[in-house]
Each structure stands twice: as C-alpha cells, then as structure tokens.
N, C-alpha and C positions, 0 to 999 in steps of 0.2 A: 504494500500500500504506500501513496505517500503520507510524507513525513512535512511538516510546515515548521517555519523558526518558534511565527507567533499566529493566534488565533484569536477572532475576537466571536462570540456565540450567543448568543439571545435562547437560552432553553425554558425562557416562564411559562411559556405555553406546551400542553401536551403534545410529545411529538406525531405528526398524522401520517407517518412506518414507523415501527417498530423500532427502534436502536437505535435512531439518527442523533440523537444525545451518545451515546457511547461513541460511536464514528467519529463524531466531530469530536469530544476529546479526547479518543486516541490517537489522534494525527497530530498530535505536537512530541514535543521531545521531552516535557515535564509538565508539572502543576502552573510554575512560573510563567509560561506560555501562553494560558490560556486570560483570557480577560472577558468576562458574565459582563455583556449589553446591558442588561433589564435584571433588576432582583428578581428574586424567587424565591419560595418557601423552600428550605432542601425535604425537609418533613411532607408535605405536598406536594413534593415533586418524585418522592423517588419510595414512597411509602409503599406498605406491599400490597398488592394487588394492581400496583396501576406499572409499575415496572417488571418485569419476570427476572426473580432471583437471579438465573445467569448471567444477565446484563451488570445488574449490580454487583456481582462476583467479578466478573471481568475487568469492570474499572475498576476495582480495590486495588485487585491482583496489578493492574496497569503501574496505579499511581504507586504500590509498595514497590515495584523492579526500577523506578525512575527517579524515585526520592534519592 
C-alpha cells in the first residue's frame, strides 16, 4: 500500500465502507502524522457495535509496531 509523510482526516462522521477510518490511518508512518479535521467522540466513534473488533485490533496493533 502507500505510505504518506503527513495526513490530514475528518473521521466525525460514520464511515459509508466499512474500514475507511483504519485505511486512512494506516497510511502514514506514525500517530505524529496524522492530524483529526473535525472532533469527534473517540467513545462514539469506535464503541462496539458500530466498528467490528478486527478493525479496532488492527489499528492498536498499527499504532503499538510504530510508537
């Protein structure tokens, strides 16, 4: 996949596919990378039922190999 320096992403709204939140912040090279548009609840955003565990397994796992 590519890889970008820096990222800027607006995630406050439900993504309409599936992942495109994880996508868009596994494509940088760290946390530092990234820069959130728009607040957002992290708690209403990624609470369970509205994200599928994997997803959020995925980027833990991302952000712990990058830290």
């Amino acid at each position: 996949g590519i890889i970008v320096d820096k990222a800027v992403l607006d995630i406050s709204r439900k993504d309409f596919i599936l992942g495109l939140t994880y996508v868009g912040t596994s494509r940088v090279r760290g946390p530092r990378d990234i820069i959130f548009k728009a607040t957002f609840n992290f708690y209403n955003r990624f609470k369970s039922g509205k994200v599928p565990g994997i997803v959020v397994s995925r980027y833990a796992n991302l952000v712990r190999r990058r830290l």
